[in-house]
Structure formats: structure tokens, C-alpha cells
C-alpha positions as CSV (number, residue, x, y, z in Angstrom):
1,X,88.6,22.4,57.5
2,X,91.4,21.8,54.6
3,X,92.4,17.9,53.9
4,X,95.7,16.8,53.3
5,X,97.7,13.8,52.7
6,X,100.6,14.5,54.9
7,X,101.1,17.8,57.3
8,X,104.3,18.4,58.2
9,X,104.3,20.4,61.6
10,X,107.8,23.0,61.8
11,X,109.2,24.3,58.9
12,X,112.9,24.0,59.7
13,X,115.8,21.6,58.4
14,X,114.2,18.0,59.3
15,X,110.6,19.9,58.1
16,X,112.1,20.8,55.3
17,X,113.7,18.2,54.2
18,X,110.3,15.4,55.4
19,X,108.2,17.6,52.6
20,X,111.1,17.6,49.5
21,X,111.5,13.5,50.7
22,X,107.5,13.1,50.8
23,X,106.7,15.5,47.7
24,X,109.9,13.6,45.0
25,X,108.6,10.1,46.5
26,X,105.0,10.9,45.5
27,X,105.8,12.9,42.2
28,X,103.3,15.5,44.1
29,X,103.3,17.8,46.8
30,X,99.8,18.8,46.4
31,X,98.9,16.8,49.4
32,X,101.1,17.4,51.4
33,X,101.4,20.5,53.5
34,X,103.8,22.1,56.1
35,X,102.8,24.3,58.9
36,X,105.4,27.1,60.1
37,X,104.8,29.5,62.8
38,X,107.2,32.3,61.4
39,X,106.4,34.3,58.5
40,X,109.1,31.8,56.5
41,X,110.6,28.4,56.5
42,X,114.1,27.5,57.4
43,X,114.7,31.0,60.2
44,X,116.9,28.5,62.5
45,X,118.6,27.5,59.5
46,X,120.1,30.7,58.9
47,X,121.5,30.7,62.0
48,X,123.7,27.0,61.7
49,X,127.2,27.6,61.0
50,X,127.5,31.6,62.5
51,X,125.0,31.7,59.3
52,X,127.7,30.0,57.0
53,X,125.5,26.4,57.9
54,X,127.7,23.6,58.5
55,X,125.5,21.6,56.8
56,X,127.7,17.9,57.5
57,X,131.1,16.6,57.8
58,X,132.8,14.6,55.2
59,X,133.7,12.3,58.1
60,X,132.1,8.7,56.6
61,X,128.6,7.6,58.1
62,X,129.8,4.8,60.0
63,X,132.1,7.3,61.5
64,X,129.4,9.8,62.4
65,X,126.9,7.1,63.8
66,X,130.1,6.6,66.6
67,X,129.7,9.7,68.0
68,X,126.0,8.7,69.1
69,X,124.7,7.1,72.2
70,X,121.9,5.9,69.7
71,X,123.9,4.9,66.6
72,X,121.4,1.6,66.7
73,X,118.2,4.0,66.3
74,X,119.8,6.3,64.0
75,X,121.2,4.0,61.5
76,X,118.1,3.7,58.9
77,X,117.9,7.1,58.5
78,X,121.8,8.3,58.5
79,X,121.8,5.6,55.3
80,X,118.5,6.8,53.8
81,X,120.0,10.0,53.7
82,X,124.2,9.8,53.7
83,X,126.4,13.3,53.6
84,X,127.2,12.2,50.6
85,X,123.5,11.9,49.4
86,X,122.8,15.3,51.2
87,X,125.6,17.3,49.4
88,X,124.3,16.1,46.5
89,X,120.3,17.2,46.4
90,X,122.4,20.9,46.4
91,X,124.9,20.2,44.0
92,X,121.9,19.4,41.6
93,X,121.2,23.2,41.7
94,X,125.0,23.7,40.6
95,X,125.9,24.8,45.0
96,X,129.3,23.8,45.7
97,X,130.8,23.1,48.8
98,X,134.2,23.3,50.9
99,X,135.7,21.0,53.6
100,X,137.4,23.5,56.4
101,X,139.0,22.0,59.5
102,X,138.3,18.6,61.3
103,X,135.8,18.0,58.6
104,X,132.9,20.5,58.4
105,X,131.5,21.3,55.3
106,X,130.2,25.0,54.1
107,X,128.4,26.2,51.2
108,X,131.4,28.2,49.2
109,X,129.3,31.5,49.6
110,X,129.9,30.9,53.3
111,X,125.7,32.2,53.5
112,X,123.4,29.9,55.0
113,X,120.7,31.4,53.0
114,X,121.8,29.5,50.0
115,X,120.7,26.2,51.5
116,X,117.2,27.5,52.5
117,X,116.8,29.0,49.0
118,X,117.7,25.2,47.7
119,X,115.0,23.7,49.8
120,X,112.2,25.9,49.2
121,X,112.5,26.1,45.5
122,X,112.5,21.8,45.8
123,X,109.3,22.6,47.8
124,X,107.7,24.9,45.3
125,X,108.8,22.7,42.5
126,X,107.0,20.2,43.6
127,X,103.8,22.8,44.7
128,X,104.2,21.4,48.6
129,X,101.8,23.8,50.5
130,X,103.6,26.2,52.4
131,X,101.4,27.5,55.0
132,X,103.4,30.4,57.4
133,X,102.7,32.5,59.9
134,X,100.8,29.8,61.3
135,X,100.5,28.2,65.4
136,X,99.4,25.3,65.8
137,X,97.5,25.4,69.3
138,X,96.3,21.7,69.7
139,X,96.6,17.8,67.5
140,X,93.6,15.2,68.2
141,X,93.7,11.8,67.0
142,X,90.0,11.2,65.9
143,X,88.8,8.3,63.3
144,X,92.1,7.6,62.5
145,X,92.7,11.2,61.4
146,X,94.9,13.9,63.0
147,X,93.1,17.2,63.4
148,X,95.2,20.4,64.0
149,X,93.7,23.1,65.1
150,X,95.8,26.2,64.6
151,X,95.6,30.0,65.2
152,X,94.0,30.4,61.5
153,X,92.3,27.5,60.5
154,X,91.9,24.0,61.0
155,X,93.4,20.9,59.1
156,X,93.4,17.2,58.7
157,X,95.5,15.0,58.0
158,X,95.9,11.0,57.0
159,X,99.8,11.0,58.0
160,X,101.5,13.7,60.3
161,X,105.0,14.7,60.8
162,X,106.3,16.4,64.0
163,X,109.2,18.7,63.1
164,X,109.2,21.4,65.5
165,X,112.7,20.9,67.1
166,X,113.2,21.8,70.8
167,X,114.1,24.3,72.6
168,X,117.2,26.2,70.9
169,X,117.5,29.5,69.4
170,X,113.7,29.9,71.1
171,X,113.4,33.5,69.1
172,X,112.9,31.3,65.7
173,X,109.8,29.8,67.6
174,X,111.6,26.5,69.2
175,X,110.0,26.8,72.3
176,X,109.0,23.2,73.1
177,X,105.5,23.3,71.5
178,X,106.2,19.9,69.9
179,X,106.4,18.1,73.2
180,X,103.2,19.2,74.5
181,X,101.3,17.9,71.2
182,X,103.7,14.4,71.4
183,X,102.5,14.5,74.9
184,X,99.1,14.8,73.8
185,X,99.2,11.9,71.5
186,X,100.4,9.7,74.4
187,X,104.2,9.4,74.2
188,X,106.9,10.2,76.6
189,X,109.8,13.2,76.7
190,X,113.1,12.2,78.6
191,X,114.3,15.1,80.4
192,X,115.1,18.6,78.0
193,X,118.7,20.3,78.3
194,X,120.1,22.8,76.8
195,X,123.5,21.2,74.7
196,X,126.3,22.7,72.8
197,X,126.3,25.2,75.5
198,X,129.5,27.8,77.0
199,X,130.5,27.0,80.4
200,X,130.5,29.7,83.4
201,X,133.6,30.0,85.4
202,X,133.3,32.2,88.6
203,X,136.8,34.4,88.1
204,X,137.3,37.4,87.8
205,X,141.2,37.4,87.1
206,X,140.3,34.3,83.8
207,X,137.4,37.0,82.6
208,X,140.3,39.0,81.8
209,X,141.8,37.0,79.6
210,X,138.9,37.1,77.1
211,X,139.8,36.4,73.8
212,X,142.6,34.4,75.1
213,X,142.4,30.9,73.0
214,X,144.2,27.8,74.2
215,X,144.8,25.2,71.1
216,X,144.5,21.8,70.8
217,X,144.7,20.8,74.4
218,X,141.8,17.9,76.2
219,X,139.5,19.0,79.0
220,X,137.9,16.5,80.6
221,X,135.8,15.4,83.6
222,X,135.0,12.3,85.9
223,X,131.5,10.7,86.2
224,X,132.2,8.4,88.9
225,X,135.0,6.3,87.9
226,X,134.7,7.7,84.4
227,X,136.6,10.6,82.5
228,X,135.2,11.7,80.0
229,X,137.3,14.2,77.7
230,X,136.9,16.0,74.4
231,X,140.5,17.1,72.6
232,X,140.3,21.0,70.8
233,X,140.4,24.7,71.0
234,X,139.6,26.4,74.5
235,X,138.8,30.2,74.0
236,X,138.1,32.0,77.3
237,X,135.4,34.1,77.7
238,X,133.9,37.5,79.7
239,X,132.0,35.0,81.5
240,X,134.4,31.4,81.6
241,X,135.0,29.2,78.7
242,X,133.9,28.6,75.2
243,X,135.6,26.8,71.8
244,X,135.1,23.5,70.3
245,X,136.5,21.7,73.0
246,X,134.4,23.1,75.6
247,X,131.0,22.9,73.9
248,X,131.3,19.2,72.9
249,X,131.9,18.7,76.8
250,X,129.2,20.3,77.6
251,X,126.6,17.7,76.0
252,X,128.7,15.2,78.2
253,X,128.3,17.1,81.2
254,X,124.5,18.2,80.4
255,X,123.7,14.3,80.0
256,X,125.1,13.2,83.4
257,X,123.3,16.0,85.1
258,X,119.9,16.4,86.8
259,X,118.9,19.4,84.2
260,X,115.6,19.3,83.1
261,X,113.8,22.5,81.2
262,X,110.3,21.3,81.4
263,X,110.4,20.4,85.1
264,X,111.4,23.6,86.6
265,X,115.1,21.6,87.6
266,X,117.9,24.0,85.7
267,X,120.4,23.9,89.0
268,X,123.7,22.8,87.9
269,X,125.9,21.5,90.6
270,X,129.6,22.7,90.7
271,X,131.6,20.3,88.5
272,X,135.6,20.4,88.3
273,X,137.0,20.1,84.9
274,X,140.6,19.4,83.8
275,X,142.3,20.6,81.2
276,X,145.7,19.0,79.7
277,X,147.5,21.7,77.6
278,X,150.4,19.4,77.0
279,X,148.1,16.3,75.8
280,X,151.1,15.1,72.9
281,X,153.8,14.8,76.7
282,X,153.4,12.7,79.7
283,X,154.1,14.0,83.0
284,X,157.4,12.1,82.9
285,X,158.5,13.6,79.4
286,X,157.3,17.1,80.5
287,X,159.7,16.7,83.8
288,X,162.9,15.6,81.8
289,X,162.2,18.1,79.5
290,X,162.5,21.0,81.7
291,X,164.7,19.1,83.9
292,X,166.9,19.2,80.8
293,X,166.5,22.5,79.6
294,X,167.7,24.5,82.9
295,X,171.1,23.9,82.9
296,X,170.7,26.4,79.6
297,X,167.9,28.8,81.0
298,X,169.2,28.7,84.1
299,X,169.0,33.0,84.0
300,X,166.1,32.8,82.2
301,X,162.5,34.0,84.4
302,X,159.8,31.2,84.6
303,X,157.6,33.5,83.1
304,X,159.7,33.8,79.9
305,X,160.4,29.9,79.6
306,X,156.8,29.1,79.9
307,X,156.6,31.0,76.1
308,X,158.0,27.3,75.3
309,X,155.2,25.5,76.6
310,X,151.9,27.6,76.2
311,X,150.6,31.2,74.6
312,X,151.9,34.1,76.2
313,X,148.7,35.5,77.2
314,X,147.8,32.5,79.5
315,X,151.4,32.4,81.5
316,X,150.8,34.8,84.2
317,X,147.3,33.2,85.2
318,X,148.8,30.0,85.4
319,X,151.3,30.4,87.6
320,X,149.7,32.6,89.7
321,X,147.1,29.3,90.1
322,X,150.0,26.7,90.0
323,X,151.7,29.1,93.3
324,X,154.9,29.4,91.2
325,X,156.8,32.8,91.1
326,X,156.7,34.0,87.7
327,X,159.9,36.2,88.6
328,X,161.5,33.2,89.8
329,X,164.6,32.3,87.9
330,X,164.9,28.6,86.1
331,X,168.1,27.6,88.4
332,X,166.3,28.6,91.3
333,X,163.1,26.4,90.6
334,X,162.8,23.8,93.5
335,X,162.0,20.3,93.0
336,X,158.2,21.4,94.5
337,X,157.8,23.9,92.0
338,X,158.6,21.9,89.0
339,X,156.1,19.3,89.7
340,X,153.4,22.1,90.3
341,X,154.3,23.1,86.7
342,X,153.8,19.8,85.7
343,X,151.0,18.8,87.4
344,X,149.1,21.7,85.9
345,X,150.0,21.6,82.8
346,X,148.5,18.1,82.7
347,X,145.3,18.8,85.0
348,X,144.8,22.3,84.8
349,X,142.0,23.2,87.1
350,X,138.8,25.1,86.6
351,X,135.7,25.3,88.4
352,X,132.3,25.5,86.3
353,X,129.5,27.0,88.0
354,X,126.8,27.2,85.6
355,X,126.0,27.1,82.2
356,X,124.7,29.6,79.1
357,X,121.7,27.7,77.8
358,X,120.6,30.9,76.0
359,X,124.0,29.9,73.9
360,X,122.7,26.4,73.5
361,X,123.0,25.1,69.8
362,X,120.9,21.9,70.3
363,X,118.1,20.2,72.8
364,X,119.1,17.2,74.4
365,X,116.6,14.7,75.5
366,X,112.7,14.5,73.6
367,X,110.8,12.7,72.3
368,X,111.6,9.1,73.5
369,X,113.2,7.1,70.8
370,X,112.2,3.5,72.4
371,X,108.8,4.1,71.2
372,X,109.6,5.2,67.8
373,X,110.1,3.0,65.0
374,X,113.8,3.6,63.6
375,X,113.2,1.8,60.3
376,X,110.2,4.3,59.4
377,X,110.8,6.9,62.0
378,X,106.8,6.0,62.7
379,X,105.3,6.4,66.2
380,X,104.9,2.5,68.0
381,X,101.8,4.0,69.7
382,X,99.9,6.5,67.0
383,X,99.9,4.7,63.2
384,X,100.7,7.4,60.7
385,X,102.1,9.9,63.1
386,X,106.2,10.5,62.7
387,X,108.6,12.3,64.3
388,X,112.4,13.8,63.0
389,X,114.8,16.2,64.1
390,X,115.4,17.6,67.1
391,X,112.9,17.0,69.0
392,X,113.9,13.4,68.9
393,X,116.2,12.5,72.0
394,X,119.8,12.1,70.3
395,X,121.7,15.1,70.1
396,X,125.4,15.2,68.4
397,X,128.7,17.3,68.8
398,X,129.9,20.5,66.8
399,X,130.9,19.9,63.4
400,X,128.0,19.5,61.3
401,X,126.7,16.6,62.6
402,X,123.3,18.0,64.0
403,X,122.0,19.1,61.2
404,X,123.0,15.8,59.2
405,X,120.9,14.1,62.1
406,X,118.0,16.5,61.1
407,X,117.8,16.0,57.3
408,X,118.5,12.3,57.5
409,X,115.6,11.9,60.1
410,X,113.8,14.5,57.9
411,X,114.2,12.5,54.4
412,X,113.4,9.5,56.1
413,X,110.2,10.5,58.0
414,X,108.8,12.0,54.7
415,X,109.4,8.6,52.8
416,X,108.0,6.6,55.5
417,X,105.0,8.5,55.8
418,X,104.7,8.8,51.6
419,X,105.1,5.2,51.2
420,X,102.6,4.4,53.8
421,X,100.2,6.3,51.7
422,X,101.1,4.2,48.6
């Protein structure tokens, strides 16, 4: 049986970063080893970004904790770790970074494999044991000692961090393992759902408008009384919808639904979602506007107006769904059709069926985070055991803003644990 100080179970972003946090607060890694399954650290890292990595958003901290349900339990480690203070632990190996749109920030190479080179070199720096191609089958507490038995060998450990993330991109070996062993050492897991995820729209005639992308319009849906609505790019799909836009709803709807991986329960009722592509007009200003325009298109086809008010690739669809002749002539449009036109240009329809979770970019739900400590990121019911990443409940938007959650939950779960040991 091998003895360390700290094992750090998943070698991905949060794993990562929990050993170069633990290793720099201890002046020695020595002690401290992490456990990955693959045959090398950081696989699902490579993969962030379309393999650019979207490693944060310059968007300030205070901002980014605003787009969380659990800003509260978040807030220790987002300023342990800041973007700022991320960006940085790269820049000291001379990587330099660009800001592209609505915030997110790339390496400049645009190659993901950059930031995993960065991390493993702080690793083997500071000699952190890198132990790969490695499963860890079972953890028992015992004297105060966690004992991991893995395919290879067994270990022990005084402190133990839980890294394994959850349950996307399972072919880089997130397949829920880590909520079996957080089971195991008595805590609870809220319900798992696939997030970030494409939405499946049941039509034929919109499947032929892949490629097709709507900009900057707000889809949105009602849970009960409320609507919830996410403003962005809409790209539509062989199978339904896609984009920005779409995906950050997606978390929304995945949260209000009954979805729940480890319990067998991945039926999706139907939902209706609404799209405005005219968010900048209100109905009222979209009717004068055409009200006010016919008198000098009065020749002009509906078909070839509605180039004014959308891309040309979406027109036919639409009217065919808003019952509007697309042949019909602007001084012949009744009073009917005009608000049809209206009406669905502000609350455009679309029926979502199901969803892709094999697209899913995050987990939502985990490890519960009422019985974690968020100053430490230490287990309430297990001293010295810690959890960070993904396989923590809180999951964020698009944008850079998941794997910020992963390295500041990372940095903060390896200084905990290090400090402890002090």
C-alpha cells in the first residue's frame, strides 16, 4: 500500500488545478498524488472551447457569481481563484490570451493543448505524482484514513480530493464514478442532467434549414408564471436547434424538469419555446412600421419585404407557419395577416421534443453543496475529504464560465486540504 499526504481522485481541470494549488502551498508535491483513469491528465480539457478552451470570460467575478443559483456557495472559491488570477498562472509561462465575443477568452494559439501542457509541467515542477491509467474501484474511510483501492494498487491517504466531474463527454472516462464513491462516504447527489445540451424539434420542413442561423434574437419559456429567456444566436440543426442562445436555455429547462440520469428518469415532456427575432421592437413599433412601409411596397411580395425584417433563408418557413401567403402582395395584406406577422415575429413558436445529452457540455446536479463547506470546499460529514468541479451541483452558462467554476473550486480544494495538513 503507497502513503500519501493528499490524493487527488480525476485528473482533469478542477484535478489539475487542486494538485498545482496543494503542491505551490506546500513547496512539495511529493505527497501529494493524483489518480487518472486515462493514460493522461487533462483529455476533457482538450475538448473545452471546440479544443480552442474557453478557459474564462473577462466578465468581473462579481458579474460571473450572478449567473449562479449558488453564487453564496461559490463565492470563496471564485475569489481564491479570480479570472484574473487564472489568466495569470499561464501568463507566467509567457501564454497569451485573447478576448473574442461576449467575453470569452482563448489561448492565442486557439489549441487547448497549450493549457494542459501549462498545468502538467506546474505539476512535474513541483514532482506531484502522476499516477495514469489508473480506476479507482472503491474509497473506505478507516482510522481516519481514506483507502483507495484501484485496478493496480492500493493507496492511502490523510486528505482526499474528489475531482472526477460527472457525466459529460463520458468517452474521457466521466461516467459518474465519483458519485458512487461520494455515496459511499455518506453524502447525498441531487438529481444528474445532462446541461449545455441541443434541443430536438420534431420537423421535417425546420431540418431543412440546417445551417440556417438566426442572430441575436431571445427564446424563452414559461415555468408556471415564469419566463425565463436567454438573448443570442439560434442556428438550426438536422435534428432542431442549437447556438448560444439555445444551449444556455437548455440548463434552464433541464433544472425545471424531472430528468434524472442515475435514476433511470430521462423522459422529457414536450415544452413550447418562444422565440422573439425582433427583441430591439415591440409589437406596437413592429405594426406601425409595416403599417408605414406599405404605402411604398405596396407591389412588393411579402416574401421579398420580410428580407427587411429577418435572413432570407428563414422567410419561407415562417410564413408558411405564420399562414401568410408569401406570394401575397404588401397592399393586399389584411389587417389579420399583419398581426400574424407580428405576433410571430415576437413569439415565434417551436415545439421541443427531446434533448441531445450526448452533446451535453456540463452535469447539472451532484454532489450536494449544503453539506459541503464553501470556505474550505471540505466535506461537513467526512474531515479531510473535499470535493471541486463538476461533480459539485452548480453548473454555469456558455462562455467560459464552467471551467472558471472548475479551477477556482480546484485551487481552492487543494489549499484547503494543504493547509489542513499544516
Amino acid at each position: 500500500m503507497k502513503t500519501y499526504s493528499i490524493c487527488i481522485i480525476g485528473g482533469g481541470p478542477s484535478g489539475m488545478m487542486a494538485g498545482l494549488s496543494a503542491a505551490k502551498n506546500l513547496n512539495n508535491g511529493k505527497t501529494i498524488a493524483i489518480i487518472e483513469k486515462n493514460n493522461d491528465l487533462g483529455q476533457k480539457l482538450l475538448l473545452t472551447g471546440g479544443g480552442r478552451c474557453n478557459i474564462t470570460n473577462e466578465k468581473p467575478i462579481k458579474d460571473q457569481l450572478k449567473l449562479y443559483e449558488e453564487k453564496n456557495f461559490l463565492k470563496p472559491s471564485f475569489y481564491t481563484l479570480t479570472n484574473t488570477d487564472l489568466l495569470e498562472i499561464f501568463e507566467n509561462k509567457e501564454v497569451t490570451f485573447k478576448t473574442e465575443d461576449n467575453g470569452r477568452i482563448f489561448p492565442t494559439t486557439d489549441d487547448a493543448h497549450i493549457i494542459k501542457g501549462v498545468l502538467k509541467e506546474y505539476l512535474e515542477n513541483f514532482k506531484v505524482n502522476l499516477i495514469v491509467n489508473t480506476t479507482v474501484k472503491s474509497i473506505n474511510l478507516k482510522d481516519s484514513k481514506f483507502q483507495i483501492q484501484t485496478n493496480n494498487e492500493e493507496y492511502q491517504c490523510d486528505k482526499l480530493i474528489i475531482t472526477t466531474g460527472g457525466i459529460a463527454y463520458p468517452n474521457t472516462g466521466s461516467n459518474g464514478d465519483g458519485y458512487i464513491f461520494a455515496e459511499t462516504l455518506t453524502h447525498s447527489i441531487s438529481p444528474i442532467k445532462p446541461g449545455l445540451v441541443s434541443l430536438n424539434i420534431d420537423d421535417n420542413h425546420l431540418h431543412k434549414l440546417a445551417g440556417v442561423q438566426l442572430s441575436n434574437v431571445t427564446v424563452s419559456f414559461k415555468d408556471k408564471k415564469k419566463k425565463i429567456s436567454k438573448t443570442g444566436d439560434i442556428l438550426i440543426s438536422h435534428k432542431g436547434l442549437t447556438g448560444p442562445a439555445i444551449i444556455d436555455l437548455s440548463n434552464e429547462i433541464m433544472k425545471k424538469s424531472n430528468y434524472d440520469i442515475l435514476n433511470n428518469a430521462t423522459d422529457l415532456d414536450e415544452i413550447k419555446i418562444s422565440v422573439d427575432l425582433k427583441p430591439k421592437l415591440t409589437e406596437n413599433q413592429l405594426k406601425e412600421k409595416i403599417t408605414k412601409d406599405m404605402p411604398n411596397h405596396g407591389k412588393t411580395k411579402v416574401k421579398n419585404y420580410m428580407q427587411k425584417l429577418m435572413t432570407n433563408s428563414f422567410i419561407g418557413y415562417f410564413l408558411n407557419q405564420a399562414q401568410v401567403s408569401s406570394n401575397k402582395t404588401m397592399s393586399n395584406l389584411t389587417r389579420k395577416d399583419k398581426n400574424r406577422i407580428v405576433n410571430n415575429l415576437k413569439h415565434f413558436p417551436f415545439i421541443v421534443s427531446g434533448i441531445f445529452k450526448e452533446d451535453a457540455k456540463v452535469t447539472i446536479g451532484g454532489v450536494k453543496i449544503d453539506e459541503i463547506n464553501n470556505k474550505t470546499l471540505e466535506s461537513k460529514l467526512n474531515e479531510g475529504l473535499y470535493f471541486a468541479g463538476e461533480i459539485l451541483e452548480p453548473a454555469g452558462p456558455t462562455g467560459g464560465y464552467n471551467l472558471q467554476l472548475c479551477f477556482s473550486t480546484g485551487y481552492l480544494a487543494g489549499k484547503s486540504a494543504s493547509e489542513s495538513l499544516k
